[in-house]
ROSE-876008 format. One record per residue (C-alpha): residue in one letter; x, y, z. Coordinates in steps of 0.25 Angstrom, whole numbers, plus 5000, padded with zeros to 4 digits. Layout:
<sites>
AXYZ ...
</sites>
This chain:
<sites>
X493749855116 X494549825105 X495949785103 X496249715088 X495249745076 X495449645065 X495149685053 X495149595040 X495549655028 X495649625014 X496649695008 X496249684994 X494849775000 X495449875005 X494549975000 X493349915007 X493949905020 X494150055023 X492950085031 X493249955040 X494749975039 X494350135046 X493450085056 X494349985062 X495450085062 X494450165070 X494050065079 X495350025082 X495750165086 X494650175095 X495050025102 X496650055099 X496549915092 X497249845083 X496849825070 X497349695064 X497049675048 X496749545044 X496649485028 X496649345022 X497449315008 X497549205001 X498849134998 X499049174983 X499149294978 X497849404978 X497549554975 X498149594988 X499449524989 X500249404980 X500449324993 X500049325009 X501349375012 X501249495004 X499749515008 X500349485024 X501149625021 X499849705014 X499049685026 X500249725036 X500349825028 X498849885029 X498849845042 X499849945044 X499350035034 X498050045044 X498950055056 X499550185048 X498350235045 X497550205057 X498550195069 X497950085076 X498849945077 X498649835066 X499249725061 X498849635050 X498349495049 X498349395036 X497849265033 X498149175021 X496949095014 X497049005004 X495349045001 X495349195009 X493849215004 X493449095010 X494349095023 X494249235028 X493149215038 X494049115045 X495349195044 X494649305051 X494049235062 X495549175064 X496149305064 X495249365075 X495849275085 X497349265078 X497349435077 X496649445091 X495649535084 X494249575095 X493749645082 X493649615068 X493249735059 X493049705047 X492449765032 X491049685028 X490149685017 X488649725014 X487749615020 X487249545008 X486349425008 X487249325005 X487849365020 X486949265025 X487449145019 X488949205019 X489149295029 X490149415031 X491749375035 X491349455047 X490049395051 X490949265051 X492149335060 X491049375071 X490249245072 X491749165072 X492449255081 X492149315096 X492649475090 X491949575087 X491749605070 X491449735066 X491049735052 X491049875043 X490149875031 X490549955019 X489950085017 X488650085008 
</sites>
């Protein structure tokens, strides 16, 4: 059913991506898919890396850090933003078709009221794109 997961990440997060980062492995498994890990960065330096080439090898690097720990295929994907808060939405609806992704799996937030004036990244992926988005909540 499926055959590439894309999975944005933010690799400053880590932490509270776990349990989407688990069922993508999961679902991937049962679909023998691959997995493709997506992140944005800007062009100066941040908490992750100093520039996009070393964050380019951090995200290879979990990429292959889940394919370790998981066993399913994955590669990585990054993007270079010169406003990654404000560009993310459209990287990701780019990357669905550059990544050849039929599923995006992604780490989403509480719904909060302010959703209906600003709506989720995935809320955006799914009206933008013609894949399917599965979005994991946190645990309460």
């Amino acid at each position: 059913m499926y055959n590439k997961i894309m999975v944005p990440v933010d690799l400053a997060h880590l932490g509270a991506l776990e349990r989407s980062l688990t069922i993508a492995a999961d679902i991937a498994r049962h679909y023998d898919a691959e997995i493709c890990y997506v992140g944005v960065t800007a062009n100066t330096p941040g908490p992750v890396a100093h520039n996009p080439a070393e964050y380019e090898k951090k995200l290879a690097e979990f990429a292959e850090a889940q394919h370790a720990s998981h066993g399913q295929p994955t590669t990585s994907k990054m993007f270079v933003s010169h406003d990654p808060t404000a560009d993310l939405d459209d990287f990701l609806v780019k990357a669905v078709d550059l990544v050849g992704a039929d599923l995006v799996l992604m780490a989403t937030h509480l719904p909060h009221r302010v959703d209906a004036i600003m709506p989720s990244h995935g809320d955006k992926i799914a009206a933008r794109t013609s894949v399917s988005v599965f979005l994991v909540r946190p645990r309460d």
